[in-house]
N, C-alpha and C positions, 0 to 999 in steps of 0.2 A: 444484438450481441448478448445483452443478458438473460435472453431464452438461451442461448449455444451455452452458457455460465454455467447456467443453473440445469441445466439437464446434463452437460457433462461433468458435472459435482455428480450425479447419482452413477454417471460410470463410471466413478470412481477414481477423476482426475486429481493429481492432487493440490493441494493449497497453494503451491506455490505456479504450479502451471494455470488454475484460474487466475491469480494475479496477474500473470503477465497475459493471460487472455482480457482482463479488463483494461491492462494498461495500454494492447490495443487498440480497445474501442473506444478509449477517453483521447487517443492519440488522433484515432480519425476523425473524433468529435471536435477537438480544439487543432485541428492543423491549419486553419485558416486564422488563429489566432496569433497575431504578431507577438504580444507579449508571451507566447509559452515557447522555449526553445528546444523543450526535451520534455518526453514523457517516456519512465521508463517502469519496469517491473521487474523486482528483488535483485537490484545492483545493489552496491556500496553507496551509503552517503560522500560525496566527494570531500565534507569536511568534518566528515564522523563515520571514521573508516569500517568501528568495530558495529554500526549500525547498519543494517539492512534494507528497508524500508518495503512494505508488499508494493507501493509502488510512490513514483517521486516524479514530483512534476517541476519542472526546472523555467524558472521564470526567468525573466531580466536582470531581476536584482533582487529575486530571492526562490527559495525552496518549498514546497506543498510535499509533505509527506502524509500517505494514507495509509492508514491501516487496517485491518479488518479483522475478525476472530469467524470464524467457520463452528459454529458449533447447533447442536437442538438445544442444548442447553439455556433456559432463559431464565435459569436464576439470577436476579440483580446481582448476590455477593459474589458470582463467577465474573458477571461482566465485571465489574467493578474491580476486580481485586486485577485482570485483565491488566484493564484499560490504566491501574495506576502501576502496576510494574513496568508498561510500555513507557508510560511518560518516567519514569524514574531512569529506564534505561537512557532516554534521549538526554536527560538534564545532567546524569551522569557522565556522558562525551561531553553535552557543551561546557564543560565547569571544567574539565580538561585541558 
């Protein structure tokens, strides 16, 4: 699955249809597992509507949200400034 990912990132699929291409193949990876009920890609958080998630894995009694950044770019202060916008966004519905 993650060769079909990463070769159709270069023809130029985009970010959000790779996500739901990996949330299939996490889906066929964990379908034999009883605790995961849903694996899905770029739905709605069902209790953080205005969030997105690249993909969310829906457990028994709780949620796995993944995220990803698509980029060549590997400056630390790119990821970084990233990764803490993402979590701001998230803290910001839960404090809601």
């Amino acid at each position: 699955y993650l060769n079909a990912v990463a070769s159709s990132k270069v023809k130029g699929l985009s970010d959000k249809s790779m996500n739901v291409l990996i949330a299939d193949a996490l889906r066929d990876v964990l379908k034999d597992n009883p605790d995961v009920l849903r694996v899905v890609g770029e739905e709605a958080h069902p209790q953080m509507p205005t969030v997105i998630p690249d993909i969310q894995i829906e457990l028994v009694d709780k949620y796995i949200c993944l995220e990803f950044r698509y980029s060549k770019n590997t400056e630390k202060n790119k990821i970084a400034s990233y990764v803490l916008n993402k979590l701001d966004t998230y803290m910001r519905q839960i404090g809601q």
